[in-house]
C-alpha positions in Angstrom: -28.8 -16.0 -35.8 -24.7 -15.7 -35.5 -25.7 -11.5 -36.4 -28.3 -11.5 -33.5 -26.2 -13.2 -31.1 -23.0 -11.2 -32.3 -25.0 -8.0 -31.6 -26.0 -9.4 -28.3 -22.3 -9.7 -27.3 -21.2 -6.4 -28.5 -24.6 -5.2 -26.6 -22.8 -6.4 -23.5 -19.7 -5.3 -23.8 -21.0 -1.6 -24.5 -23.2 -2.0 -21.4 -19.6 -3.2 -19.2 -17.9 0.0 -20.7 -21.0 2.6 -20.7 -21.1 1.8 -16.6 -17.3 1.6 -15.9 -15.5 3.6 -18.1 -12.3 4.1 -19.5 -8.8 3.2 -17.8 -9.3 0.1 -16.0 -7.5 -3.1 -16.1 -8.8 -5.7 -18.4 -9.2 -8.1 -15.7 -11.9 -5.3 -14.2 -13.5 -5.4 -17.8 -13.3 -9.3 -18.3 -15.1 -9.8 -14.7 -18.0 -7.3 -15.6 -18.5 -8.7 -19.4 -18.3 -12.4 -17.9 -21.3 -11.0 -15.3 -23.2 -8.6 -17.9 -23.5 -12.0 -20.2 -24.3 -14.3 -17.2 -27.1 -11.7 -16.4 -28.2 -12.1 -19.7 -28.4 -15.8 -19.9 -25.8 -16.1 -22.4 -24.0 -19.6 -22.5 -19.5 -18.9 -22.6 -16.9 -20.5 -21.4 -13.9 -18.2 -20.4 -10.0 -18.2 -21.5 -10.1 -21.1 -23.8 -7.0 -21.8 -25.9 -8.1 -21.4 -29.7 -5.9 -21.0 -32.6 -5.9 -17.9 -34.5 -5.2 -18.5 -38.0 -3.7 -14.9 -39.6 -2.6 -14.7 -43.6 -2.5 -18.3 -43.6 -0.3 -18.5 -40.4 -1.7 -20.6 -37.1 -1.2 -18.5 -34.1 -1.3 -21.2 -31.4 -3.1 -21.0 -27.9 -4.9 -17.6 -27.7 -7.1 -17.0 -25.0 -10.0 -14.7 -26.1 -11.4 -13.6 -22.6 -15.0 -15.4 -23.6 -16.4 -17.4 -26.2 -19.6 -18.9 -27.3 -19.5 -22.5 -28.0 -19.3 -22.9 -31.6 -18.9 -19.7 -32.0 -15.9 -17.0 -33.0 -14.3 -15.5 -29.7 -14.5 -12.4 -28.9 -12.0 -10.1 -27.0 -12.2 -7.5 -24.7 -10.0 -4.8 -24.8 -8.7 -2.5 -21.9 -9.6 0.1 -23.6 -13.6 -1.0 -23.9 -13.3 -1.9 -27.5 -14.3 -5.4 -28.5 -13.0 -7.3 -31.4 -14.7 -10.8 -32.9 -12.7 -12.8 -35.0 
């Protein structure tokens, strides 16, 4: 289930970049993927504060543009590229 739902996501944000384009401000690209997954009927809350834990350091308060309750964030990149974590 997480693999379907992590390719639905990445579906998404492909779709957002495929019809805008490159070059944009992120807050263009986080406005479109918060719609693109809304038209989907996906369930995410937006800029939540989550800790990033990175070779055994916590990284307090990141704010992944979207995130799925109980599930890993995912972030939205200015350049159209998405990273999950």
């Amino acid at each position: 289930m997480k693999d379907l739902l992590t390719e639905k996501i990445i579906g998404a944000a492909i779709e957002v970049h495929r019809i805008l384009g490159p070059g944009l401000l992120e807050s263009v690209y986080e406005e479109a993927l918060c719609h693109e997954l809304t038209l989907q009927n996906m369930r995410f809350e937006r800029q939540v504060a989550v800790d990033v834990l990175y070779k055994g350091n916590v990284i307090h308060g990141q704010r992944p543009v979207v995130s799925q309750p109980k599930f890993t964030g995912t972030r939205l990149r200015a350049n159209g590229t998405s990273r999950s974590w």
